[in-house]
BALOBA-1460 file (C-alpha; in Angstrom, 3 decimals):
// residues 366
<rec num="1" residu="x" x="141.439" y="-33.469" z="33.384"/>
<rec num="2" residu="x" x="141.341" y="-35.422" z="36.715"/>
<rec num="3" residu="x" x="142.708" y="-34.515" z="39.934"/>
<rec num="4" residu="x" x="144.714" y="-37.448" z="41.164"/>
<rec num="5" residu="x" x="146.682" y="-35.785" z="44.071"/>
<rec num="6" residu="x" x="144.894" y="-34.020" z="46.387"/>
<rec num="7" residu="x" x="147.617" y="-33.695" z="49.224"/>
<rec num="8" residu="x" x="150.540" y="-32.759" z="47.434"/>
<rec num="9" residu="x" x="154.292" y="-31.296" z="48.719"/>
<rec num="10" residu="x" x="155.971" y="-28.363" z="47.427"/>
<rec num="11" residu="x" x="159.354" y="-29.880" z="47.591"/>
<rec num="12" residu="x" x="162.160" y="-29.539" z="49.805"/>
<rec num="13" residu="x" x="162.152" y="-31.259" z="53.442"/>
<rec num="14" residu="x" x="164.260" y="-30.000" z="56.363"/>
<rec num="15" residu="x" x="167.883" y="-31.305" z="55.875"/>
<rec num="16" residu="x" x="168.376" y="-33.583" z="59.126"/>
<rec num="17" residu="x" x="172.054" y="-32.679" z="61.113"/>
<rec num="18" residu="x" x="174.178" y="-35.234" z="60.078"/>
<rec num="19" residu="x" x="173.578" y="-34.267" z="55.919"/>
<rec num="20" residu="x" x="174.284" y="-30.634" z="56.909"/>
<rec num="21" residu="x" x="177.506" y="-31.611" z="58.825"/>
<rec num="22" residu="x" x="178.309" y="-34.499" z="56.545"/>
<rec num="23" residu="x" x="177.779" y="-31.395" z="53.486"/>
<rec num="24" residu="x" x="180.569" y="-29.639" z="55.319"/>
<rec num="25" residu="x" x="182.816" y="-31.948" z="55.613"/>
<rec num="26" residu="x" x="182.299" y="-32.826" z="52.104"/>
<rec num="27" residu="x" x="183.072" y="-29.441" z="50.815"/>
<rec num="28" residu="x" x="186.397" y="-29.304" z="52.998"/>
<rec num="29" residu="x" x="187.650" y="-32.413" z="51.359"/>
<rec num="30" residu="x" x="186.649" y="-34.530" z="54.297"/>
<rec num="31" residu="x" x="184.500" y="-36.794" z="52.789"/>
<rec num="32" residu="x" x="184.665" y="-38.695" z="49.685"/>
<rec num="33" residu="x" x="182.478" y="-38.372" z="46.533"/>
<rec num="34" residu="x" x="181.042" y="-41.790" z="47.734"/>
<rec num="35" residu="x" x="180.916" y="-41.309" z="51.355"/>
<rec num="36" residu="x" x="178.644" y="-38.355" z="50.785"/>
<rec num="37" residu="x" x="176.577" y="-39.651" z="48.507"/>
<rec num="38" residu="x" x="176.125" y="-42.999" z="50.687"/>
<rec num="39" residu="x" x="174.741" y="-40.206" z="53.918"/>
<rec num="40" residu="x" x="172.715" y="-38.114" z="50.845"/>
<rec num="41" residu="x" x="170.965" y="-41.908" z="50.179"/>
<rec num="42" residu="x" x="170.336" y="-42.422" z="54.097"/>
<rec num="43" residu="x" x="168.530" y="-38.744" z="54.208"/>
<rec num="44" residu="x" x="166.470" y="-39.389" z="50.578"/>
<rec num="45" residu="x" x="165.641" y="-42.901" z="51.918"/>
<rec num="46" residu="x" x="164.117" y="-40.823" z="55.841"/>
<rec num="47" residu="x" x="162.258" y="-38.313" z="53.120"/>
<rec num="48" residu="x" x="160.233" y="-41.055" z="51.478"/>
<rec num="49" residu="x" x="159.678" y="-42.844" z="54.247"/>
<rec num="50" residu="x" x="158.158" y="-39.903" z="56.252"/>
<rec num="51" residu="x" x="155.562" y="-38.705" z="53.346"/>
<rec num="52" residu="x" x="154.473" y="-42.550" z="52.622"/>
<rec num="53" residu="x" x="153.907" y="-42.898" z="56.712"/>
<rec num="54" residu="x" x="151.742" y="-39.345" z="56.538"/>
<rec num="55" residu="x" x="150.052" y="-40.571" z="53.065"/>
<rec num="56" residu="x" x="150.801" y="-37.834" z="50.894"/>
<rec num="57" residu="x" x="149.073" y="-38.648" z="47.474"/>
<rec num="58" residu="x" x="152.403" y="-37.432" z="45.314"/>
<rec num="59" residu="x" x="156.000" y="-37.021" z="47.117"/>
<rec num="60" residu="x" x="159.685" y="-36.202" z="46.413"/>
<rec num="61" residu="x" x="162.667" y="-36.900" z="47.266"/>
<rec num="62" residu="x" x="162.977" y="-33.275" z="49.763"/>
<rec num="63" residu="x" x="165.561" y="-32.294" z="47.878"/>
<rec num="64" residu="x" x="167.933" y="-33.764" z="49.943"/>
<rec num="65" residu="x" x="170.590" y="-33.317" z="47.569"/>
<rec num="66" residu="x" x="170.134" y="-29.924" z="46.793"/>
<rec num="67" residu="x" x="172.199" y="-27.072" z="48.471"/>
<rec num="68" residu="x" x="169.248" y="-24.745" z="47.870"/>
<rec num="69" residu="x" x="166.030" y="-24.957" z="46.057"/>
<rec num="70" residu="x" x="167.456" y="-24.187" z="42.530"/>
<rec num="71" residu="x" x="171.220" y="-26.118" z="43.736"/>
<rec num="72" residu="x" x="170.169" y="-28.732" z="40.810"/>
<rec num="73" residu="x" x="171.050" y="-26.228" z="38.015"/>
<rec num="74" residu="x" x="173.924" y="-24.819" z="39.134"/>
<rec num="75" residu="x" x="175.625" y="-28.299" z="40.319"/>
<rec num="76" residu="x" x="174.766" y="-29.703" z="36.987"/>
<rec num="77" residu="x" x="176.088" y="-27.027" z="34.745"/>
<rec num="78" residu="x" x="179.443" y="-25.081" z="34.345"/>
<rec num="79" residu="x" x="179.160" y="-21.380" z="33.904"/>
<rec num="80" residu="x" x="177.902" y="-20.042" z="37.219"/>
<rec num="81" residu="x" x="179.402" y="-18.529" z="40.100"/>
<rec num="82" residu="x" x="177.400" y="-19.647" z="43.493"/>
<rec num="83" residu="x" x="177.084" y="-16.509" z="45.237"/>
<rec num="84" residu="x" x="177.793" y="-13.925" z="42.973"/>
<rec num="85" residu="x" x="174.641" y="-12.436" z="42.221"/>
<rec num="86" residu="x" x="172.421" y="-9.495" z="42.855"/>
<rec num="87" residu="x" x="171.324" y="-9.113" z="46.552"/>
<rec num="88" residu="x" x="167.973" y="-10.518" z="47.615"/>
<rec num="89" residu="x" x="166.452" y="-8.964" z="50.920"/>
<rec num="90" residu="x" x="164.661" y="-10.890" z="53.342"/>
<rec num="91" residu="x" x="162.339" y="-9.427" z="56.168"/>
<rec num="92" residu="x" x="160.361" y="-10.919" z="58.890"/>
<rec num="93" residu="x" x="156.610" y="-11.468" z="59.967"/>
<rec num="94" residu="x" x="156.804" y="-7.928" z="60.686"/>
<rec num="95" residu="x" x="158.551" y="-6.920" z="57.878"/>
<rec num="96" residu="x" x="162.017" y="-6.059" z="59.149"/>
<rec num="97" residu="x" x="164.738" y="-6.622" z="56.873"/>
<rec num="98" residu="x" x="167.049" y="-9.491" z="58.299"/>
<rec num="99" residu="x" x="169.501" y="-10.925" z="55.894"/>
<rec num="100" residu="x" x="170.842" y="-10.464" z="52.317"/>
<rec num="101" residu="x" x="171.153" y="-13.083" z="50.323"/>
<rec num="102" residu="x" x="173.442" y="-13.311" z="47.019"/>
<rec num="103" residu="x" x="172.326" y="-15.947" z="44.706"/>
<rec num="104" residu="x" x="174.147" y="-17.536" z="41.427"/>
<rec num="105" residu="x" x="175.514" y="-15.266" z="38.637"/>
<rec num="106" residu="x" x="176.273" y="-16.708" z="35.286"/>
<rec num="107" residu="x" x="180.071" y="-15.825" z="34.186"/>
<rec num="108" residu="x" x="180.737" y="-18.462" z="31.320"/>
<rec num="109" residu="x" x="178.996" y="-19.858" z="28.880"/>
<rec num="110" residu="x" x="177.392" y="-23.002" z="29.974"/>
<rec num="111" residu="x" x="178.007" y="-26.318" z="29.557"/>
<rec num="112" residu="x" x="175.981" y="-29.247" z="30.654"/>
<rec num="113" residu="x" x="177.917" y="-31.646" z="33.239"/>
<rec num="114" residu="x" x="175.039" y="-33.981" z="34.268"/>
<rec num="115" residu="x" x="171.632" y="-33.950" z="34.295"/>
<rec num="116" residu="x" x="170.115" y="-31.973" z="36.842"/>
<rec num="117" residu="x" x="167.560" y="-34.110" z="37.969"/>
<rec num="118" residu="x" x="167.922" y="-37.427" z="36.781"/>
<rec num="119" residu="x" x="169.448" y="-39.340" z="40.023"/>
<rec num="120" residu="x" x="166.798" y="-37.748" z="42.263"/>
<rec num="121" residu="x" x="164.117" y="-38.510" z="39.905"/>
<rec num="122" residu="x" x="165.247" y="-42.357" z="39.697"/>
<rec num="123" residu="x" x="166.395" y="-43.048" z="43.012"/>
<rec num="124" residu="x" x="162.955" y="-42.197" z="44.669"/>
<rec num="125" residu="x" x="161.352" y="-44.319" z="41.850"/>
<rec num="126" residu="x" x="163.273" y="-47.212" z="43.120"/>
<rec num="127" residu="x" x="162.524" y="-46.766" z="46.720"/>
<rec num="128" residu="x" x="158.887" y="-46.356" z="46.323"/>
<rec num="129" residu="x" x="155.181" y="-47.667" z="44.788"/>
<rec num="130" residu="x" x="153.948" y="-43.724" z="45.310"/>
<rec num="131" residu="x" x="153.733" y="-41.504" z="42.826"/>
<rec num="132" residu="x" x="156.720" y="-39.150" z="42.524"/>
<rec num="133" residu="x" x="157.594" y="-35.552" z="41.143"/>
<rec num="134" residu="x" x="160.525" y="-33.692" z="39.908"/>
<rec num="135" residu="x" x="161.115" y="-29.839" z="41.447"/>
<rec num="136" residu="x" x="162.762" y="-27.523" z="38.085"/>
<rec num="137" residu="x" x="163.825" y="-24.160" z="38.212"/>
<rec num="138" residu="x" x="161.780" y="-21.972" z="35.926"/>
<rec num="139" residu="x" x="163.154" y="-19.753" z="33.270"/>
<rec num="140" residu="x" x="162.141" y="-16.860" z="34.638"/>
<rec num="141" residu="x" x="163.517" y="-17.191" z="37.902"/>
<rec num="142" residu="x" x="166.906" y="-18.472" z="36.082"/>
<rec num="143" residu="x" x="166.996" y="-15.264" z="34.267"/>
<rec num="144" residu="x" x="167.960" y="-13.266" z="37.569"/>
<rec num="145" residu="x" x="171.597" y="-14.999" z="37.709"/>
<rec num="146" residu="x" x="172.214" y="-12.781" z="34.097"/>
<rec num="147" residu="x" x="174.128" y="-9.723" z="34.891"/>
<rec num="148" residu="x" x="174.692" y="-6.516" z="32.864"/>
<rec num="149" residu="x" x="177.802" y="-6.074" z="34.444"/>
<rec num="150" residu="x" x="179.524" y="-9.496" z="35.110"/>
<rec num="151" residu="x" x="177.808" y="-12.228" z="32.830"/>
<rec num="152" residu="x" x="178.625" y="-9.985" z="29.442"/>
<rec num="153" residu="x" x="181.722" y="-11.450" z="28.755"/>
<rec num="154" residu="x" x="179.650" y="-14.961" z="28.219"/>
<rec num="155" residu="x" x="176.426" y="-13.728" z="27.232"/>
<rec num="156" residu="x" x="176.126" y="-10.119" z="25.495"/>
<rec num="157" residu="x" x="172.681" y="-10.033" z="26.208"/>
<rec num="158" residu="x" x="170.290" y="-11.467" z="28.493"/>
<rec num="159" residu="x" x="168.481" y="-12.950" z="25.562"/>
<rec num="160" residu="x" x="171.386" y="-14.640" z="24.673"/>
<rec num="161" residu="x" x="171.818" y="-16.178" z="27.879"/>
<rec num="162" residu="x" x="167.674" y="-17.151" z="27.680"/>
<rec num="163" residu="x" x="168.105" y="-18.998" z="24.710"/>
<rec num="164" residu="x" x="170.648" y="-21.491" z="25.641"/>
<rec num="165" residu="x" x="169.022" y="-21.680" z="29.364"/>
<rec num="166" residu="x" x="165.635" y="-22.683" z="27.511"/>
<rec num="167" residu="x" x="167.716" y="-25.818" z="25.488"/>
<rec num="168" residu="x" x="169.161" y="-26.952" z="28.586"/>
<rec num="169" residu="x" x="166.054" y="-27.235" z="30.001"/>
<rec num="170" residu="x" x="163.511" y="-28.848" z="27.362"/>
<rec num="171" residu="x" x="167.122" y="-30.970" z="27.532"/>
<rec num="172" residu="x" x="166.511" y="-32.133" z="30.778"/>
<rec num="173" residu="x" x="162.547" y="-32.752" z="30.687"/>
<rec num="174" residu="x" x="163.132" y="-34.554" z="27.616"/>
<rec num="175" residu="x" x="165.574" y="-36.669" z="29.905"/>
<rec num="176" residu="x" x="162.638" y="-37.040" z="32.588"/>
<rec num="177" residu="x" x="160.175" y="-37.559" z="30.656"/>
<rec num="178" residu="x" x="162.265" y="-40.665" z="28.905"/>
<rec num="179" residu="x" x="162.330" y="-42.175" z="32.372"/>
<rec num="180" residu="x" x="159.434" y="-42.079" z="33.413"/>
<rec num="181" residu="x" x="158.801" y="-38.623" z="34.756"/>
<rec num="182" residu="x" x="155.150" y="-37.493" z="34.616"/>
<rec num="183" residu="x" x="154.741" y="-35.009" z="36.836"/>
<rec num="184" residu="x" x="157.364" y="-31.657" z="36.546"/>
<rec num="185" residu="x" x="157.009" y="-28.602" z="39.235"/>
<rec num="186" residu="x" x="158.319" y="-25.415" z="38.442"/>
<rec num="187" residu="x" x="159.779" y="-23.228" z="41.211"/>
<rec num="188" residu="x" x="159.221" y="-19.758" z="39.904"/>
<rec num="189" residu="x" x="159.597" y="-17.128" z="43.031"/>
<rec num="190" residu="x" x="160.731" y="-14.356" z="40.477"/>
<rec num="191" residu="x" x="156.799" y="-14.070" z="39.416"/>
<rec num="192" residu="x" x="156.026" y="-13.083" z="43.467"/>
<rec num="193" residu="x" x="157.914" y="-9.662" z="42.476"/>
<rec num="194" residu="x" x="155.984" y="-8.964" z="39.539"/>
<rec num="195" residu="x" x="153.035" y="-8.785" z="42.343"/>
<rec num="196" residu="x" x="155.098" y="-6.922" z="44.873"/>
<rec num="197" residu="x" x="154.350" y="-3.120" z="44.801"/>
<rec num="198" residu="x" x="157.265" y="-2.127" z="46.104"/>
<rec num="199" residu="x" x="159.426" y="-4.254" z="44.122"/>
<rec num="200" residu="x" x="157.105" y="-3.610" z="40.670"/>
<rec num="201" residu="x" x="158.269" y="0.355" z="41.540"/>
<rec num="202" residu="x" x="161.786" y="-0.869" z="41.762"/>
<rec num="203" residu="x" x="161.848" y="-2.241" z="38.208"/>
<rec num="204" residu="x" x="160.152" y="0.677" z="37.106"/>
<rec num="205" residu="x" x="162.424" y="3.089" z="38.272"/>
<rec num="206" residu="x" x="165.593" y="0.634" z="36.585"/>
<rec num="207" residu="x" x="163.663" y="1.257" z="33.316"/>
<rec num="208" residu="x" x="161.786" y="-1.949" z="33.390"/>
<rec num="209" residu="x" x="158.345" y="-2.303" z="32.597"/>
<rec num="210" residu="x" x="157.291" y="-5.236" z="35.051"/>
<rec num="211" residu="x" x="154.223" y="-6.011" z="32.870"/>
<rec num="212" residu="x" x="156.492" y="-6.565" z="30.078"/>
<rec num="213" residu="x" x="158.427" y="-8.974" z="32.524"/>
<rec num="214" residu="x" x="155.192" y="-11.063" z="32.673"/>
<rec num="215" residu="x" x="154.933" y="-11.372" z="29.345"/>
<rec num="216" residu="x" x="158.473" y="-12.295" z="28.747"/>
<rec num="217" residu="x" x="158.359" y="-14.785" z="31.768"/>
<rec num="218" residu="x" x="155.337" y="-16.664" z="30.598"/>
<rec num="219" residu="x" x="157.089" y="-16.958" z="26.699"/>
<rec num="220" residu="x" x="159.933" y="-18.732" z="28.308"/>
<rec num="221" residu="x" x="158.042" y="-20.885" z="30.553"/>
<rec num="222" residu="x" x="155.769" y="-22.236" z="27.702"/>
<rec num="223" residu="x" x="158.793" y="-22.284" z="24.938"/>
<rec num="224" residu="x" x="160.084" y="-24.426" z="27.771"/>
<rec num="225" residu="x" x="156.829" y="-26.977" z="28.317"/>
<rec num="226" residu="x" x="156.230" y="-26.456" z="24.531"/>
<rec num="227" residu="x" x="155.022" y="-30.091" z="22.643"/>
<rec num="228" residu="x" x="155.856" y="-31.914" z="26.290"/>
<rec num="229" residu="x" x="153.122" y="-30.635" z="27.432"/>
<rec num="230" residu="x" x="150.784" y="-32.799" z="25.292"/>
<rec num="231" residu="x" x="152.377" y="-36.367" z="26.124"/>
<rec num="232" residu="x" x="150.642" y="-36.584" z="29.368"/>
<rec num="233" residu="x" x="153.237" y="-34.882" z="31.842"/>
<rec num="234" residu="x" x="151.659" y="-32.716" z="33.908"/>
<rec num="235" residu="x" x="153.206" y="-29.582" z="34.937"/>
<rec num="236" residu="x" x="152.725" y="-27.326" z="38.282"/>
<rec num="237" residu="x" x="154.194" y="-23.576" z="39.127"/>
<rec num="238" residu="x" x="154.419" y="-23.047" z="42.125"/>
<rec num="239" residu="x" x="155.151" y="-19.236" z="43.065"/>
<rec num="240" residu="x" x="155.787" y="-17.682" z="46.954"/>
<rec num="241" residu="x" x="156.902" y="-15.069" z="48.183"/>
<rec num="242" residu="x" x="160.632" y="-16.133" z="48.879"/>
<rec num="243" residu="x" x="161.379" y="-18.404" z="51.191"/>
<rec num="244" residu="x" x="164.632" y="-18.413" z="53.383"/>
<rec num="245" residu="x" x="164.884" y="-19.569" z="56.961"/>
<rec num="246" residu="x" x="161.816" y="-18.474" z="57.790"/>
<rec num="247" residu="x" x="162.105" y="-15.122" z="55.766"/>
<rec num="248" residu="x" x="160.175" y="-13.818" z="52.996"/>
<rec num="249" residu="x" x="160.773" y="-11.147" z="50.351"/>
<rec num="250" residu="x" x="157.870" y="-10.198" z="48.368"/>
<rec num="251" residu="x" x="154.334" y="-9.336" z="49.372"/>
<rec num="252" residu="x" x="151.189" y="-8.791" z="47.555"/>
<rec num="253" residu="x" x="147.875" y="-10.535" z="46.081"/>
<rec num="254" residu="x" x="148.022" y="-12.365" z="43.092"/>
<rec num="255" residu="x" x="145.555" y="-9.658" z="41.183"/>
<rec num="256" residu="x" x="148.844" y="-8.011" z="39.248"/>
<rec num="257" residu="x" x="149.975" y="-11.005" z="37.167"/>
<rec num="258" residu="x" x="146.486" y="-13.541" z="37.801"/>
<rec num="259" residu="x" x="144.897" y="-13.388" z="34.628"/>
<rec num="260" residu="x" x="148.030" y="-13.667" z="32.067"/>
<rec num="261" residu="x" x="149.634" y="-16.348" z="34.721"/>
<rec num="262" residu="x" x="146.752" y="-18.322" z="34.633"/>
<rec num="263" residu="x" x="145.528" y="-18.249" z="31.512"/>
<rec num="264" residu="x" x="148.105" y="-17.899" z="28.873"/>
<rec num="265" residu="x" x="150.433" y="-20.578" z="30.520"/>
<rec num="266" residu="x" x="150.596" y="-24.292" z="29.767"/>
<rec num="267" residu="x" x="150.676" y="-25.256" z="33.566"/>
<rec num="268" residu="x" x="148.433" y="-27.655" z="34.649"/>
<rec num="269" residu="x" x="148.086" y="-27.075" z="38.680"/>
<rec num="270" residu="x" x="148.723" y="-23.795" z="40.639"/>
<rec num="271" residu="x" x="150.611" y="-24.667" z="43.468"/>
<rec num="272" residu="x" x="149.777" y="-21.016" z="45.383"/>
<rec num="273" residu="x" x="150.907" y="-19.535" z="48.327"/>
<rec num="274" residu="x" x="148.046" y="-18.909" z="50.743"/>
<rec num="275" residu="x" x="149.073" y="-18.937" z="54.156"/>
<rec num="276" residu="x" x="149.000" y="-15.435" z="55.578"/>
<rec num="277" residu="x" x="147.797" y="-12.070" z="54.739"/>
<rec num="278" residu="x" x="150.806" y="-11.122" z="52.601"/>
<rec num="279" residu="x" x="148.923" y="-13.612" z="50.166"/>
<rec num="280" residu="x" x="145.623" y="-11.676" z="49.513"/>
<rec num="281" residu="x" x="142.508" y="-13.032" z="49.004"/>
<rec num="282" residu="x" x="141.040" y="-15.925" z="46.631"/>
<rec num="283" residu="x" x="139.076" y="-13.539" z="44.375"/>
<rec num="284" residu="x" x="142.056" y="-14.013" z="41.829"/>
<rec num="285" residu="x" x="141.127" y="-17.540" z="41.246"/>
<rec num="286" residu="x" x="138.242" y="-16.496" z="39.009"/>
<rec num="287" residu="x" x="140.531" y="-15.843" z="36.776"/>
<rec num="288" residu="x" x="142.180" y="-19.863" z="36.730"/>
<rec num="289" residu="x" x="140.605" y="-22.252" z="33.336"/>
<rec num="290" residu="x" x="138.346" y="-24.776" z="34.702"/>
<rec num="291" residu="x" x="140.498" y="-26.892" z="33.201"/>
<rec num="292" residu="x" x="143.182" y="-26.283" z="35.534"/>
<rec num="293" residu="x" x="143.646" y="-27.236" z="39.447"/>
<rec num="294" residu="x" x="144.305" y="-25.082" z="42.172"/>
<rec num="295" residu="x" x="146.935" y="-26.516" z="44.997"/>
<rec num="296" residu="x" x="146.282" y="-24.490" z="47.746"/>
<rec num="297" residu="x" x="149.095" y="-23.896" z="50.068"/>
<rec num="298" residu="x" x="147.723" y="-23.194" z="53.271"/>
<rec num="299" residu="x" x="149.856" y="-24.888" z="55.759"/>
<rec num="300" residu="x" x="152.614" y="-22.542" z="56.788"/>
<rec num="301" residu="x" x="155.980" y="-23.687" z="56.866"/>
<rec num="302" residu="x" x="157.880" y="-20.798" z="57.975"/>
<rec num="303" residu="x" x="155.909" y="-21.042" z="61.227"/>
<rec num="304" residu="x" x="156.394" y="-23.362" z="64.159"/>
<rec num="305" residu="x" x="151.966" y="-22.847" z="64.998"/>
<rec num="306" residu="x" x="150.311" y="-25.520" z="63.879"/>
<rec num="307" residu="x" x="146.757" y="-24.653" z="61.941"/>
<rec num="308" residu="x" x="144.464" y="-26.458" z="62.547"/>
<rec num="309" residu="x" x="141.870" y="-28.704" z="60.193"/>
<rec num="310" residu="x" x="138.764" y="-26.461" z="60.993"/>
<rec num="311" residu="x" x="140.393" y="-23.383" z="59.989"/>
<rec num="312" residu="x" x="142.027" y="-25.019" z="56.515"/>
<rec num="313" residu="x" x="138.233" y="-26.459" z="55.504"/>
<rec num="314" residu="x" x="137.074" y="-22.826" z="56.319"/>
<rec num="315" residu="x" x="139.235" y="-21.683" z="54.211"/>
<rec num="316" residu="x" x="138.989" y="-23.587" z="51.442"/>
<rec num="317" residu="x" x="135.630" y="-23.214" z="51.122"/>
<rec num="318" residu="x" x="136.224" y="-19.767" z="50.895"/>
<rec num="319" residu="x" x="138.090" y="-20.124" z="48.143"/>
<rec num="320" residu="x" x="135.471" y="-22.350" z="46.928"/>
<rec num="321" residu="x" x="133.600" y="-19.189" z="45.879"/>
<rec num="322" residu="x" x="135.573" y="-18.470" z="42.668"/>
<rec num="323" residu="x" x="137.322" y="-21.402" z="41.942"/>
<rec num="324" residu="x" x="135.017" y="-24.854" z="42.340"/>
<rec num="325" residu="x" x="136.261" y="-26.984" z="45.210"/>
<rec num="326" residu="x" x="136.597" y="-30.061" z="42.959"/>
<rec num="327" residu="x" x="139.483" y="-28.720" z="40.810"/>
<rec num="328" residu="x" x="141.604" y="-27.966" z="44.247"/>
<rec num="329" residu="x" x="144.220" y="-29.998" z="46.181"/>
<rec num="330" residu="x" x="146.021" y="-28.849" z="49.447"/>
<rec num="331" residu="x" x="149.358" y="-28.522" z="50.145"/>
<rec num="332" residu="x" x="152.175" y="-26.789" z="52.109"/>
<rec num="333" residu="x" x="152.177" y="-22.994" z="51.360"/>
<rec num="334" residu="x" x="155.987" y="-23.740" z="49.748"/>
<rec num="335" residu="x" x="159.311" y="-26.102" z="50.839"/>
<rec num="336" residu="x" x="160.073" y="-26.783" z="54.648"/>
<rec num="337" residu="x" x="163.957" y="-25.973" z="53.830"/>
<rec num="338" residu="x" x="164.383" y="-23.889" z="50.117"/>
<rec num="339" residu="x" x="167.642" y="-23.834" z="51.138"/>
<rec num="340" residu="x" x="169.789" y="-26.361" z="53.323"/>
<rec num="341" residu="x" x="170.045" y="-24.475" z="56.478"/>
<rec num="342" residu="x" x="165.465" y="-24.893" z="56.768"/>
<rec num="343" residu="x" x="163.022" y="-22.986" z="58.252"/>
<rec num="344" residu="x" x="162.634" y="-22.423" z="61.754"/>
<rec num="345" residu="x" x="160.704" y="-25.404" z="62.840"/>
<rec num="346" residu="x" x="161.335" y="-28.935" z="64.033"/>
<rec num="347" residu="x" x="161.121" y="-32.200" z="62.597"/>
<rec num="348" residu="x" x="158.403" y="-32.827" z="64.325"/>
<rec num="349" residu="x" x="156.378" y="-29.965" z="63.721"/>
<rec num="350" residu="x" x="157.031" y="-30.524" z="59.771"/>
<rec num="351" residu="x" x="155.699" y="-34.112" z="60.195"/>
<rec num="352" residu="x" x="152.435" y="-32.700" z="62.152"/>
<rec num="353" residu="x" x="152.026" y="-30.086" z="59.365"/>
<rec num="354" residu="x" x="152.086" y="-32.799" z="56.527"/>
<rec num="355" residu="x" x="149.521" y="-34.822" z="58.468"/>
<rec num="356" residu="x" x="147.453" y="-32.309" z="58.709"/>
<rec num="357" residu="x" x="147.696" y="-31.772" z="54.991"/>
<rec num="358" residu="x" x="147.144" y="-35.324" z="54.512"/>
<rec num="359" residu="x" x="143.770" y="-35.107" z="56.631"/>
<rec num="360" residu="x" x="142.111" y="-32.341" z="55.997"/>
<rec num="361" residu="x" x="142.109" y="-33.010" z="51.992"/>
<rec num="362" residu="x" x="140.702" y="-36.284" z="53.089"/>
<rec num="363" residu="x" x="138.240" y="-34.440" z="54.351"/>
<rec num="364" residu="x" x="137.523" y="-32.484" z="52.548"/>
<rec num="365" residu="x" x="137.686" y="-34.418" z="49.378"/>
<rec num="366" residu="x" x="137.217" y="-38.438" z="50.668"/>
C-alpha cells in the first residue's frame, strides 16, 4: 500500500478559552443547546484553519467537541456514569505521582443516542478540500469502564458488556464509512499498560494474565475492523502512554506486546509514541509487516521545548534501521489536549510543533 500522509495529527488540539468557559456555562444551564454548538463551530472552524495554514497532509477536527479524548462514546450513548470509574494515576517527567483521575463506568445497559462521530466527521468535510480523519475509542480501552462491582447489575460479565460495545462500534464505522469516512484512528492507551512493568505486575497480582489481555484486546479490535477493513478505509492505532495535562501513566518499550500488536492486527499505520526515553528504542519495529506504515510520534506535546528538525531526521533514521524509512510518516507523539483542560503549552508553541512536523517530513520525504 501507499503512504499518502506523511505529516499526520494524533487528534485533539488545545481547547481555546472561550470553548472551555462557554463548556461551563453550558453545563450550568447558561447556554443553550444552540448557543454552544454555534462557539463549538467557531473553535472546529480555528482547528482546520490552523493545520491547512501548517500543511498537515491529513487533519481533524481537534476534537473540539469532545470533553476528553474518548467524550464521543460516552455523549453518544446512555449507560455510563462520567466519572465513576477505577482510578488512573498520573506522574510527572520525574515520575511523581500528581493527580488521580476517575474515568467512565458503565451502570446500564446501553443504548445508542446519536452517532458518536458523525457531526465531527461531516462538518470538517464541509469546511475543507484536505483530507480528514475520524479519532474512535478502541475496544480495549472501552473495556476498562466495566466494573465487577458496579456495572453487574447491566452487564453480568465483562464479556457481556464486550459484545454489545463491539455492535455499537462496527455500528458507527459502518455510519462513517457510508459518508465518506476513509481514514479511522483508534485511541487505544489501555495497550501502553500491557508494556508497563509495573502495571503488567499489577494485573498479575489481581489474577490477570496481561498476555492473555493482549490477546483478548487484539480479538476485539479486529472483530471490530472485521470485513471494513477490505473496502479501502484505512485504519491507525495509536497507543501512548496516557496523556493528561502534561502527565503520563505508563512507561516501557514496546518489546512486551510488539510482535502480536503488529502482526496479528488489521491496522494499517502505527501511530507510536516516541518522544522520550519512557518510549524505548526502535528495535521493536522489526517486528511491523512491510506492508504496514510506521507514524512516528516524535514531537512532544506534553512539553513546552521545541525539538528541533536536525534531531527528528536523526532520529528517524535511526529508526530507519529496522523499519525502512519509506513506510514511515511523522507525527505528534499523541493529542495536544486528550482531555479539555490541554497540556501545558501555548497556542503558539502547538502551532510551532505542527510546523515542524510539517517540515521535517518534507524533508525528509519531499
Amino acid at each position: 500500500m501507499s503512504v499518502p500522509y506523511r505529516s499526520d495529527v494524533v487528534g485533539s488540539l488545545l481547547r481555546p478559552a472561550y470553548l472551555t468557559e462557554a463548556r461551563q456555562r453550558y453545563e450550568a444551564g447558561e447556554l443553550s443547546p444552540a448557543e454552544f454548538k454555534r462557539i463549538e463551530d467557531r473553535a472546529v472552524d480555528e482547528a482546520i484553519k490552523l493545520q491547512e495554514d501548517v500543511g498537515i497532509d491529513v487533519l481533524t477536527d481537534g476534537e473540539q467537541r469532545r470533553y476528553a479524548f474518548f467524550g464521543h462514546l460516552i455523549d453518544s450513548l446512555d449507560g455510563f456514569e462520567k466519572s465513576g470509574g477505577r482510578p488512573v494515576i498520573f506522574h510527572d517527567q520525574s515520575g511523581q505521582q500528581q493527580y488521580v483521575f476517575r474515568g467512565p463506568v458503565v451502570v446500564d445497559k446501553l443504548r445508542w443516542r446519536r452517532s458518536m462521530c458523525a457531526e465531527e466527521f461531516t462538518y470538517v468535510r464541509a469546511r475543507t478540500t484536505h483530507p480528514a480523519k475520524v479519532t474512535l475509542i478502541d475496544a480495549m480501552q472501552a473495556a476498562a469502564y466495566w466494573d465487577k462491582e458496579l456495572s453487574t447489575g447491566a452487564y453480568p460479565t465483562l464479556e457481556s458488556y464486550l459484545a454489545d460495545l463491539v455492535d455499537i462500534l462496527r455500528r458507527e464505522i459502518a455510519e462513517l464509512v457510508r459518508l465518506g469516512c476513509t481514514y479511522i484512528q483508534f485511541d487505544a492507551p489501555r495497550y501502553a499498560a500491557l508494556l508497563d512493568p509495573e502495571i503488567r505486575e499489577n494485573y498479575r497480582q489481581r489474577g490477570i494474565d496481561p498476555d492473555r489481555l493482549i490477546d483478548e484486546a487484539i480479538e476485539l479490535d479486529n472483530a471490530v475492523m472485521d470485513g471494513f477493513d477490505k473496502q479501502g478505509i484505512t485504519f491507525g492505532l495509536h497507543i501512548c502512554r496516557g496523556n493528561n495535562q502534561s502527565l503520563f501513566y505508563a512507561s516501557g518499550g514496546y518489546d512486551p506486546i510488539a510482535e502480536k500488536i503488529f502482526q496479528r492486527t488489521k491496522f494499517h499505520r502505527f501511530l507510536l509514541e516516541y518522544d522520550d526515553p519512557r518510549s524505548g528504542t526502535f528495535e521493536p519495529l522489526r517486528m511491523v509487516p512491510e506492508d504496514r506504515v510506521v507514524v512516528l510520534g516524535l514531537v512532544s506535546t506534553k512539553k513546552a521545548e521545541l525539538e528541533t528538525q536536525e534531531q527528528l531526521e536523526q532520529r528517524i533514521h535511526e529508526a530507519a534501521k529496522f523499519f525502512p524509512l519509506e513506510r514511515m510518516a511523522l507525527s505528534p507523539q499523541c493529542g495536544f489536549a486528550s482531555t479539555w483542560e490541554g497540556n501545558r503549552i501555548t497556542p503558539e508553541i502547538q502551532r510551532q510543533k505542527l510546523e515542524l512536523v510539517v517540515r521535517t517530513a518534507r524533508a525528509v520525504w519531499g
